[in-house]
N, C-alpha and C positions, 0 to 999 in steps of 0.2 A: 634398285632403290636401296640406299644407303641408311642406316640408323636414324640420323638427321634430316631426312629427307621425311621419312617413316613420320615422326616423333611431330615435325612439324605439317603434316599435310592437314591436320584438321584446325591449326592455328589461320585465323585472317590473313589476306593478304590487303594489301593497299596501302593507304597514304599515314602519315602517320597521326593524323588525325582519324581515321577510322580505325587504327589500332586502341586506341583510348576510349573511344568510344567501346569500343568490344567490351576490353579489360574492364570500363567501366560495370558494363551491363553484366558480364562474368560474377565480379567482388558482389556486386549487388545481391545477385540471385545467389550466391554465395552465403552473406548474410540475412538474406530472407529465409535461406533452408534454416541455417543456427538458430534465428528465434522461433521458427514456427516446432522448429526441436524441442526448442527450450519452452516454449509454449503449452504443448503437447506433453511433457515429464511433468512440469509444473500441476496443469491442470489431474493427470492421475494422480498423482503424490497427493493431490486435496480430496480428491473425488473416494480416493484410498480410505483417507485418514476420517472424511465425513461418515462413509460407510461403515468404515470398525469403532466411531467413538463419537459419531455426532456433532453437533454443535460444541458441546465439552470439548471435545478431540479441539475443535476449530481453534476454540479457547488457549488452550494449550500451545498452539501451534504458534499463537499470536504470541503468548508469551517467550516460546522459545525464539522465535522469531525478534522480538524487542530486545531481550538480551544480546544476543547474538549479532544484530546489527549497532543497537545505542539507541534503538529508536523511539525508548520511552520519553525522551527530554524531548527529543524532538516535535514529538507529539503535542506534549504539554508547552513548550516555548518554542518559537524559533527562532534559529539561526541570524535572521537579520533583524530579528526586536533585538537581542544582546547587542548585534555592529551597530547599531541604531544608538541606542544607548549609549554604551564605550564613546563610540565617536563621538557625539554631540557632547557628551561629559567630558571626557577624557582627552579629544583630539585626535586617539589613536586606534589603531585596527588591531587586534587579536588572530590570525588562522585559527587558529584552536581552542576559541573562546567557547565553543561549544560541547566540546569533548572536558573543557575543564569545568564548565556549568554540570555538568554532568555527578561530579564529586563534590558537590557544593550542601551543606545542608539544607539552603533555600531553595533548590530544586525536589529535595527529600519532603521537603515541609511542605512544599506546592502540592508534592503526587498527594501525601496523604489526604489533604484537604480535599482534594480531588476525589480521589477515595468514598471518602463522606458522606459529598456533595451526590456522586452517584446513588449512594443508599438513600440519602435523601429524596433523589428526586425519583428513584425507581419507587419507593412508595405514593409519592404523589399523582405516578404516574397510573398507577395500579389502581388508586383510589379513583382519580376519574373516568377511569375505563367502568370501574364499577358502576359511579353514579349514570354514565351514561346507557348502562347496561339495563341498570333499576328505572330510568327514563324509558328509555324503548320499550320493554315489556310493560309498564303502567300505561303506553299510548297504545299496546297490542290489544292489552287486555277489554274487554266491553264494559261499559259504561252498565253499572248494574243500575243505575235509575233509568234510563231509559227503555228496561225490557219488562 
């Protein structure tokens, strides 16, 4: 047996529809092993980062994360409210209306408000958890006329 003979013995044989079918099935499980890689790196690199620094860690990570991708605008607006707009106004389409949204001071002025609005609403949130706190214990507590 010859190099070529060698090389190709565990390759399919048959029609050339069952060759495709192969290669198919091959590429596939191919890129099944990549993400469950990628998958599996991902999830330690978080499980990492939660263990040495917590929820903060996580924090951070998200930031680094936003920068690194652009994905703070994205969050706050997206991509097809700007073509939305543009077009309907304007007629015309942008590719990169978004990445220019990005350096815009109305996007700057959006996040901060946004900002704000979360302090804001983290205390209203805190205060309900309280009142509902101060509710539950006055219905735990016994009824002092009663006893």
């Amino acid at each position: 047996m010859d190099f070529d003979e060698e090389f190709f013995e565990d390759s399919p044989s048959g029609t050339p529809e069952e060759m495709a079918v192969w290669l198919g099935e091959f590429m596939a499980t191919a890129d099944e092993a990549g993400q469950i890689y990628r998958n599996h790196v991902v999830t330690l690199i978080a499980n990492k980062i939660y263990s040495d620094f917590g929820q903060e860690g996580f924090c951070e990570l998200m930031v680094a994360m936003d920068r690194k991708a652009g994905w703070i605008s994205d969050i706050l607006i997206e991509n097809s409210d700007l073509d939305d707009i543009l077009f309907k106004k304007y007629g015309t389409y942008d590719h990169g209306i978004i990445h220019k949204a990005r350096r815009t001071e109305a996007i700057q002025e959006m996040n901060e408000k946004i900002w704000r609005l979360r302090r804001k609403y983290a205390k209203a949130i805190v205060e309900e958890l309280m009142e509902q706190k101060e509710e539950a214990e006055k219905q735990q507590q016994p009824n002092s006329e009663t006893e």
